[in-house]
N, C-alpha and C positions, 0 to 999 in steps of 0.2 A: 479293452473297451471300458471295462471300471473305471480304469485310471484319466481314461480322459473320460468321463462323466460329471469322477470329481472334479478334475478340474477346471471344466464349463463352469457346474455350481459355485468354487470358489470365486473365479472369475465377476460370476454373475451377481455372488453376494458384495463382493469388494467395491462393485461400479453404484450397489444398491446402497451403502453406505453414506458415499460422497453425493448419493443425490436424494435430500431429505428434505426439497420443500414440497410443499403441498402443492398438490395436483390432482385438478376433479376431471375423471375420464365419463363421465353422466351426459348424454346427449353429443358423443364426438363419435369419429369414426376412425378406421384404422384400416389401413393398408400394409402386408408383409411379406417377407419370403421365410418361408419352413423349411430346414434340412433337419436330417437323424438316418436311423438305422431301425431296421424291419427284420423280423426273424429267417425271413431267408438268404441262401448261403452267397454268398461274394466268391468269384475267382475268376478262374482262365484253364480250362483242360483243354487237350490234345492226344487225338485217338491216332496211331498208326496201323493200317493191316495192310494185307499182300493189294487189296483192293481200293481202299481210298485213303484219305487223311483228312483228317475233321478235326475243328478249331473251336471251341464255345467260350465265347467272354460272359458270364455271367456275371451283373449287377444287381440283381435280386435284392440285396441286404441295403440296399440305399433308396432312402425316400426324401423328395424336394416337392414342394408347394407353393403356391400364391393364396394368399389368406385375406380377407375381406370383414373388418367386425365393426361391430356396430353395439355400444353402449348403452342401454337404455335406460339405465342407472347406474349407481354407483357399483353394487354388486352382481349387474348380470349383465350378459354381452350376449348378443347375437351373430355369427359366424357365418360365413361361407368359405370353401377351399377347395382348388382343383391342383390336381398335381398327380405325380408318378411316382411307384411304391417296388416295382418290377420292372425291369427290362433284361434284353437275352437277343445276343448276336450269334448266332451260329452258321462256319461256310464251313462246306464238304467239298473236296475234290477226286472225281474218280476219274474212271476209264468215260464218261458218257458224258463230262465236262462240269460246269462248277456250279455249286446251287448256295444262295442265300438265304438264312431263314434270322427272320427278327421278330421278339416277341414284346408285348410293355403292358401293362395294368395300371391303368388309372381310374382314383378314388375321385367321385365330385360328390363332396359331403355340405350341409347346412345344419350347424347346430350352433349351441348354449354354453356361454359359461357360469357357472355359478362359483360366486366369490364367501366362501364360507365362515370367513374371520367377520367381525362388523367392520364391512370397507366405509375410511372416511377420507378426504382427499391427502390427509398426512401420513398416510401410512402408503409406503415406499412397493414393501415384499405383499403380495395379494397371493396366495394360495387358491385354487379353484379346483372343482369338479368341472368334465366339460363331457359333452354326448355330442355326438354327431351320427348322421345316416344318409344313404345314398346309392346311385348307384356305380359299379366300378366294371368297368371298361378294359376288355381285354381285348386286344389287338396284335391278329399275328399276318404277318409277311411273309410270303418263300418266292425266289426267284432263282430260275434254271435256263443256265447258258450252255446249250451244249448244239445240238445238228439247228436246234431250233429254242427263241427264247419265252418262257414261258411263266408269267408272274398268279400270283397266288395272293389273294389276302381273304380275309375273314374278323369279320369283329363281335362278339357277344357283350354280351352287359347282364350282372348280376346286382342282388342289392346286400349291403352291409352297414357296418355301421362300425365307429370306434367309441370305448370308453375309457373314461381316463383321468389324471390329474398334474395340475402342476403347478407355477405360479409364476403371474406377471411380477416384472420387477421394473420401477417408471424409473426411467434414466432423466425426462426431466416432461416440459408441455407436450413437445413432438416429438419423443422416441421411448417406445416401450420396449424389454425382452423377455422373453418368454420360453422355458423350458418346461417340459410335458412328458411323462410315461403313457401309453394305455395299451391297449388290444384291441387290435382289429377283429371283429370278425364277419364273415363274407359267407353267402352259399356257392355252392361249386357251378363252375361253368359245364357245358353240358360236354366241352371235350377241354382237352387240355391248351394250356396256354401259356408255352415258354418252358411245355412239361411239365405243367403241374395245373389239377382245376382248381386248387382252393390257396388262395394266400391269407388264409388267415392267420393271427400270432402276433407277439407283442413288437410294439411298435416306442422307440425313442424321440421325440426333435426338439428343438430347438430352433430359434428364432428372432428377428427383429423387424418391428411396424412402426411404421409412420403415422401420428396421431395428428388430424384436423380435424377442421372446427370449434366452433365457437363454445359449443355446451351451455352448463349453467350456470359459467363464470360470469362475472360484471364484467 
């Protein structure tokens, strides 16, 4: 996981080199998609006993977003993001027939970035603080086929928030990227969800937005 960290970063630094003119993100807007990695575990287990056989794909450790920001000057952005941080496929098959169960957490946050360097439109690498909060949405399904078929769902909503840092890098007018560390953290749901009530933990992504608008370019 290190190892591709850096080499995002290098990547990111090398594209932020070649692209050195000046560009004011002050009054524009941004549209994106967010991927990274969440402290929970990734795999595929598989239970055998005398009675059933159970299969769980857990995706847990991967998180994808749609991001929404808004410039209101040179050094501060205003945010929105919804996206998914958990999900959890799990089927069991016994003697009484087959049951489904799917779980997923999703974050819908509104926050800030603050750009800590003095941003001017010719500076490429921007570093920032960013805050967000909200609430995150946990959603589980169970479905059992067996003399009769019978579906199950449940949705709670808790509130959290992430903090964080990282820095935009303007590839040129219309495309920005952007890599980010921070931590989530979340209060617990009242039962569990995907098997677990709390995803809080440090959180990686990365990213590229689409920059429109006019701003307060001539």
């Amino acid at each position: 996981m290190k190892r591709i960290i850096c080499f995002c970063l290098l990547v990111y630094l090398t594209l932020a080199i070649s692209a050195m003119s000046a560009v004011s993100l002050a009054k524009r807007h941004q549209i994106g998609l967010s991927v990274g990695m969440c402290n929970q575990a990734t795999g595929v287990r598989t239970a055998v006993s005398m009675e059933s056989v159970s299969t769980t794909v857990d995706n847990s450790g991967v998180y994808g977003g749609l991001k929404y920001g808004y410039w209101a000057q040179e050094n501060l952005a205003f945010t929105f993001e919804a996206g998914a941080m958990a999900s959890d496929v799990e089927n069991e098959v016994d003697g009484s027939g087959v049951s489904t169960s799917t779980a997923s957490v999703a974050p819908i946050r509104i926050g800030m970035k603050y750009y800590f360097l003095k941003t001017t439109p010719e500076l490429t690498v921007r570093p920032f603080f960013d805050v967000a909060f909200g609430p995150y949405v946990g959603t589980q399904t169970k479905s059992e086929v067996g003399t009769e078929i019978v579906t199950e769902s449940r949705t709670e909503t808790t509130i959290g928030g992430r903090l964080g840092m990282g820095m935009d890098i303007i590839l040129s007018r219309k495309f920005v990227m952007e890599t980010a560390v921070g931590y989530n953290l979340m209060s617990d749901f009242s039962q569990p969800i995907g098997g677990s009530k709390n995803y809080s933990g440090p959180e990686f992504r990365m990213g590229i937005g689409f920059v429109f608008g006019k701003g307060t370019e001539n």
